[in-house]
Residue frames as a rotation matrix with the C-alpha (Angstrom) as fourth column:
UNK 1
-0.197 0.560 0.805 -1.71
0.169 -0.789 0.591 -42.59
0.966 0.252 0.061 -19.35
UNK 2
0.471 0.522 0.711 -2.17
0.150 -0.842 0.519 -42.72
0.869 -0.137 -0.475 -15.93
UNK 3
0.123 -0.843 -0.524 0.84
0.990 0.143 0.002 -42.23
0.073 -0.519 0.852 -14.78
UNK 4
-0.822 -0.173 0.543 1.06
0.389 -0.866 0.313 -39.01
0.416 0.468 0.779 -16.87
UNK 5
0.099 0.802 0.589 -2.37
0.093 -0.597 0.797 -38.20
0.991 -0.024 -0.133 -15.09
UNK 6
0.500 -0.131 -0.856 -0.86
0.839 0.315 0.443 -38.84
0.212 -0.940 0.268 -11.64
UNK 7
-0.517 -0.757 0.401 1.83
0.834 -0.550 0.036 -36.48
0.193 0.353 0.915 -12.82
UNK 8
-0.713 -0.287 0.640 -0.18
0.396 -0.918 0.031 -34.00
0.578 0.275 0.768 -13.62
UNK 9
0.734 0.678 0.026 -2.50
0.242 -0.297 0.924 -33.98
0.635 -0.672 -0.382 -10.47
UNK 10
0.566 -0.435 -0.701 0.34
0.512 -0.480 0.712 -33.20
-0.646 -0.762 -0.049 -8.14
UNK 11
-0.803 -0.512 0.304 1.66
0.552 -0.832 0.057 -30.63
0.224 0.213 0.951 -10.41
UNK 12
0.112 0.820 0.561 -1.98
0.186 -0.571 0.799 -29.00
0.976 0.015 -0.216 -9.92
UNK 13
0.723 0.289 -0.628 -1.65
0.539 0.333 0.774 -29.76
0.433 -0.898 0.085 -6.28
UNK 14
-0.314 -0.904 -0.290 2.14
0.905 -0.377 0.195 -28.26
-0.286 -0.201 0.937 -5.99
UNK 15
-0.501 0.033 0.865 0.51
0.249 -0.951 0.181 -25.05
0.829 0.306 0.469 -7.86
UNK 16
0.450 0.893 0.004 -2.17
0.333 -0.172 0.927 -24.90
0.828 -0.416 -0.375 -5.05
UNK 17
0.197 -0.437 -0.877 0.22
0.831 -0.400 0.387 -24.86
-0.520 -0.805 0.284 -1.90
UNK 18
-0.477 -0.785 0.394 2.30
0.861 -0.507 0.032 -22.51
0.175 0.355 0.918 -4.14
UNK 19
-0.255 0.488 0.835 -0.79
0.402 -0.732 0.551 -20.15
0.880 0.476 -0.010 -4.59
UNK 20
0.847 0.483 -0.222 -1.85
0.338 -0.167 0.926 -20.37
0.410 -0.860 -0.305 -1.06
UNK 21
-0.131 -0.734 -0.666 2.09
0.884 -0.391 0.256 -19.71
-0.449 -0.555 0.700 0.39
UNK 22
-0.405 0.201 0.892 1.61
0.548 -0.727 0.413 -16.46
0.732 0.656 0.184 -2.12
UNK 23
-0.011 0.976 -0.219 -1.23
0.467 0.198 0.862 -15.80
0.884 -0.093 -0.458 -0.31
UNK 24
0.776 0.097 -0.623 -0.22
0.605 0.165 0.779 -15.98
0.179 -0.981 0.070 3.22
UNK 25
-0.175 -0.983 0.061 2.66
0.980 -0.168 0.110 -14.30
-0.098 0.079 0.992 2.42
UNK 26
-0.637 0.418 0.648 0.73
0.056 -0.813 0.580 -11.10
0.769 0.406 0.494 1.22
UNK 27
0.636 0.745 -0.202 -1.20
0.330 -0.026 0.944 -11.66
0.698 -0.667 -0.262 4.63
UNK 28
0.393 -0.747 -0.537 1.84
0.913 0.388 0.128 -11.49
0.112 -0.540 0.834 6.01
UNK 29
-0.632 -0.741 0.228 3.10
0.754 -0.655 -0.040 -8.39
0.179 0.146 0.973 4.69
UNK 30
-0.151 0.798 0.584 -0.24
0.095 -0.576 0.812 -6.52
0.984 0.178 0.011 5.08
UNK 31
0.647 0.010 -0.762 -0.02
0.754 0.139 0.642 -7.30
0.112 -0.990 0.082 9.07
UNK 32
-0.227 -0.970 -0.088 3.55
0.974 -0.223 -0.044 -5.79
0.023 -0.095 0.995 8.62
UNK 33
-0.621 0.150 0.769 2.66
0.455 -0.730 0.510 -2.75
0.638 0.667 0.385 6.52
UNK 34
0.481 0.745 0.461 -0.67
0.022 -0.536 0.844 -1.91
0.876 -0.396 -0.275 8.94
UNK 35
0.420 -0.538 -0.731 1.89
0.881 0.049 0.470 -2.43
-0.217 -0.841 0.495 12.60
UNK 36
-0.450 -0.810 0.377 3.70
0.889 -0.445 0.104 0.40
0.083 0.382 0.920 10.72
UNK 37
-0.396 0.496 0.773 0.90
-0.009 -0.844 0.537 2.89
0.918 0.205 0.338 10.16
UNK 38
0.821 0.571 0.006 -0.15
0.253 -0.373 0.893 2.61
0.512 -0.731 -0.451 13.54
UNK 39
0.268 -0.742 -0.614 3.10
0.920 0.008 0.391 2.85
-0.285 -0.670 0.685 14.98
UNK 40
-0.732 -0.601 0.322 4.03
0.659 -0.744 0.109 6.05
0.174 0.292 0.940 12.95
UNK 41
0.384 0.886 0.259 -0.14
0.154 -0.338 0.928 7.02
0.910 -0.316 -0.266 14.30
UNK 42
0.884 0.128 -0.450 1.12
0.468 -0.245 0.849 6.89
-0.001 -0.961 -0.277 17.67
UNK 43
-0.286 -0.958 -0.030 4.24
0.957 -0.287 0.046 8.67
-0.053 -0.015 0.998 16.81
UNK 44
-0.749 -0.050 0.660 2.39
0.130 -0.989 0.073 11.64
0.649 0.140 0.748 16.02
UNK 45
0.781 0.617 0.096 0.06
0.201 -0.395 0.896 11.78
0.591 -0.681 -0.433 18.76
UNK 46
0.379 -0.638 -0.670 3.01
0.923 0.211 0.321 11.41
-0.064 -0.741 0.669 21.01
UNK 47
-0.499 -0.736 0.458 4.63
0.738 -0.637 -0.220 14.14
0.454 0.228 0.861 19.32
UNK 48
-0.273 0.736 0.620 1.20
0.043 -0.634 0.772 16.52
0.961 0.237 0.141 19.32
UNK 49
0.528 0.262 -0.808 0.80
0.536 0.635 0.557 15.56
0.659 -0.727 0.195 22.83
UNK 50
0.023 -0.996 -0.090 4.21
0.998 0.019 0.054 16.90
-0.052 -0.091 0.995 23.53
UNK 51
-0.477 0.119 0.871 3.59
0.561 -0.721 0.406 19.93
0.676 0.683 0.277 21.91
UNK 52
-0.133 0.919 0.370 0.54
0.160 -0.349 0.924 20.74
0.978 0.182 -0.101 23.65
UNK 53
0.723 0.631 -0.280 1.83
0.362 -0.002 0.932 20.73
0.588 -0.776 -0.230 26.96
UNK 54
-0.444 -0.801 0.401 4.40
0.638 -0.597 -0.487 23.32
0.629 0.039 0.776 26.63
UNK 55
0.203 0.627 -0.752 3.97
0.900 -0.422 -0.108 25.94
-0.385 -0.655 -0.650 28.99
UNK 56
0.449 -0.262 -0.854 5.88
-0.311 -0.942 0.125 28.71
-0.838 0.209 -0.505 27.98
UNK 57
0.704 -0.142 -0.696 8.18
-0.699 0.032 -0.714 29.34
0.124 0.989 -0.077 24.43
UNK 58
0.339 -0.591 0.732 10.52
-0.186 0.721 0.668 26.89
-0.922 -0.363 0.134 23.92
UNK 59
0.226 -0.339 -0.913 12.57
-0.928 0.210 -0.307 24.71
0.295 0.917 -0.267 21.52
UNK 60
0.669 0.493 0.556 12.11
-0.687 0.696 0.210 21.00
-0.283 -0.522 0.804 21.71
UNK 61
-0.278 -0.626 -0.729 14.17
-0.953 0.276 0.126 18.56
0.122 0.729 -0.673 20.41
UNK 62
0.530 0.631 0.567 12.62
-0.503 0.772 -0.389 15.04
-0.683 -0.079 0.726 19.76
UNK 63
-0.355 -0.855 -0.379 14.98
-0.934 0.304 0.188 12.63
-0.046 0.421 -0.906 18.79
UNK 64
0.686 0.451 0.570 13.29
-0.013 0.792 -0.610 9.26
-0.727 0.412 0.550 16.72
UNK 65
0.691 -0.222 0.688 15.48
0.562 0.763 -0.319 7.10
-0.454 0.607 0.652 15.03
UNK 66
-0.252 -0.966 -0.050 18.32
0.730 -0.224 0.646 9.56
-0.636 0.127 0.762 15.10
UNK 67
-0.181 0.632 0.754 16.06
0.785 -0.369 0.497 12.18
0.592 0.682 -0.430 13.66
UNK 68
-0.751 0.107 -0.651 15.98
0.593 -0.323 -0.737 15.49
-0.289 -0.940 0.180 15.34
UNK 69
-0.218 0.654 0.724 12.89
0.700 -0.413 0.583 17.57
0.680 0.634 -0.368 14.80
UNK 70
-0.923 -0.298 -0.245 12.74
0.385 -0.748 -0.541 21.43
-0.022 -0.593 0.805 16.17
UNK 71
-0.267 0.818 0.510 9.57
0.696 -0.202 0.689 22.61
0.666 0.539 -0.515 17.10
UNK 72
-0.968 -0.203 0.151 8.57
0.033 -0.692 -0.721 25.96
0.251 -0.693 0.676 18.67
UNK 73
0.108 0.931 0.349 5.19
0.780 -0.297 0.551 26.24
0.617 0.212 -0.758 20.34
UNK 74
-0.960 -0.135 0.246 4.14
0.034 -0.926 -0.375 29.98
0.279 -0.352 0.894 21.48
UNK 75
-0.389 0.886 -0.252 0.98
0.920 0.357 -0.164 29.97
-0.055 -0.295 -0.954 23.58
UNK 76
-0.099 0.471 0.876 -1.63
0.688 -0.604 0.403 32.98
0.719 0.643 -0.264 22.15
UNK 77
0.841 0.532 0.092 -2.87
0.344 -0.659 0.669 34.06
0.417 -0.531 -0.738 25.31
UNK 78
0.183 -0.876 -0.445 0.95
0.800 -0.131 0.586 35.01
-0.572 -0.463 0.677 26.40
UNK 79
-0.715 -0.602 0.355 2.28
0.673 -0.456 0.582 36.59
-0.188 0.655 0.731 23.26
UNK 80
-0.337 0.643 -0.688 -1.19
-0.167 -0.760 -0.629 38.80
-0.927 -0.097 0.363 23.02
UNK 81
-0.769 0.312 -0.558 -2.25
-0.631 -0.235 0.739 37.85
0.100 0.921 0.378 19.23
């Protein structure tokens, strides 16, 4: 019998690490997951940034990750509307 109770304290034990590598592992990916959303946060300020310090009309091209994205800005107090 207590062998079989030796036994089955380090299977309890082997579930703990297990639960805790889980664990850390979901810490892990939640680090990952938030590095993203700010990075793709400062992607659009960069962009908006960009934007905003057109002078005259234009066509931009912004090229991220082989992505090209065309934006025109037209400044109000030029065009008269």
């Amino acid at each position: 019998m207590e062998q079989y109770g030796a036994l089955r304290r380090s299977t309890e034990q082997y579930r703990t690490v297990r639960g805790s590598m889980e664990q850390y592992k979901t810490i892990g990916g939640s680090k990952k997951q938030y590095g993203a959303e700010r990075g793709s946060t400062d992607q659009n300020a960069l962009v908006s940034r960009h934007i905003s310090t057109c002078k005259t009309s234009q066509f931009t091209r912004l090229a991220e990750n082989n992505l090209a994205v065309r934006t025109c800005h037209i400044l109000s107090d030029r065009s008269g509307f």
